[in-house]
N, C-alpha and C positions, 0 to 999 in steps of 0.2 A: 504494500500500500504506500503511496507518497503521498507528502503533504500537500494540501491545496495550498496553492502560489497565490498574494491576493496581492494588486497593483493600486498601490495609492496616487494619487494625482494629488497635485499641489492645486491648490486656488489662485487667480492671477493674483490677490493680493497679497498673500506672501510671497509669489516672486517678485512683483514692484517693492515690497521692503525691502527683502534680500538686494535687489540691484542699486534700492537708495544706500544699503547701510555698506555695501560694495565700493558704492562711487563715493560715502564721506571715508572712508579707508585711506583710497589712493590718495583721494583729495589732503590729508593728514600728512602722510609718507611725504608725498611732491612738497606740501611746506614744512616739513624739517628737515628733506633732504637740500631743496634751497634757499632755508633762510641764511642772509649772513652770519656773520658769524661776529664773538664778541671784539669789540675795539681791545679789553682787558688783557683778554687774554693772547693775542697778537702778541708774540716776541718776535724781534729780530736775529739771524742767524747770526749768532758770533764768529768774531774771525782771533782766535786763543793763539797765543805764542805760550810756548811752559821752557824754563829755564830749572837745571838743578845745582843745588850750590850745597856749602857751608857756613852756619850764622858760629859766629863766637857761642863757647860754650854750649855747644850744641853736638853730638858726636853722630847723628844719622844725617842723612842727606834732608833737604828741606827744598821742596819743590814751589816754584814763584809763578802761578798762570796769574796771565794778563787779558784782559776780556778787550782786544784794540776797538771795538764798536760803540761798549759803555765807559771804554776804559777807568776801567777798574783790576783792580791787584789783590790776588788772594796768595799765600803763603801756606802749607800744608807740610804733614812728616810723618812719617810712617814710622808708630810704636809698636817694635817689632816685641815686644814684654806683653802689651796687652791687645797685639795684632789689630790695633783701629789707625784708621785717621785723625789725626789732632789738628784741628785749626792754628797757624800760630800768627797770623794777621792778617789785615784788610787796608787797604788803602783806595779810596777815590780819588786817581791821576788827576784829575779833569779840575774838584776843587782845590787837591794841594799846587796845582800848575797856574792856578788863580791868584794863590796866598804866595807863592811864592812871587809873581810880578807886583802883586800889590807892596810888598816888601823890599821891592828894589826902589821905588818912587822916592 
C-alpha cells in the first residue's frame, strides 16, 4: 500500500508577501553592501622605517619605528625573561620639530 501524495497550493497572497519580504531583503543587502563607509574609521597606509640600536644601560636590542605619514616614533624591546614586548617611548616628530624652531627665534 503507498501513501496518498496530497499537493498543496499556495494562495496568491502568500506569494505576493513572500516576493515583498524577498525584494525588502535584497533591498537591505544592496544598502549595507553600498553605504559609505565611516570618515572614523579611514586610516591612512603608513609608510614605517624601523631602525635597531642600543640605549645606554640597556643590554637587549631596542627597536625605533617611525610612522613617516603621522610621523611619529615609537621605541620597543624584547624581554627575553618575561618573552613580551615592553614599550620604552613615544615621540611626536611633527610637534617636537615645532618646539624645537620655536626655540631657535
Amino acid at each position: 500500500m503507498t501513501p496518498a501524495i496530497t499537493e498543496t497550493r499556495m494562495s496568491p497572497r502568500s506569494i505576493k508577501g513572500l516576493l515583498v519580504l524577498n525584494g525588502l531583503l535584497v533591498a537591505s543587502v544592496a544598502a549595507i553592501t553600498f553605504a559609505p563607509a565611516a570618515d572614523a574609521q579611514e586610516r591612512f597606509r603608513g609608510k614605517y622605517a624601523m631602525v635597531s640600536g642600543r640605549a645606554q644601560g640597556s643590554s637587549p636590542y631596542i627597536l625605533y619605528i617611525v610612522d613617516q605619514n603621522s610621523r611619529q616614533l615609537v621605541a620597543i624591546r624584547y624581554d627575553t625573561s618575561k618573552r613580551v614586548l615592553e614599550g620604552m617611548g613615544y615621540a611626536d616628530l611633527a610637534n617636537d620639530g615645532a618646539t624645537v624652531r620655536q626655540n631657535r627665534k
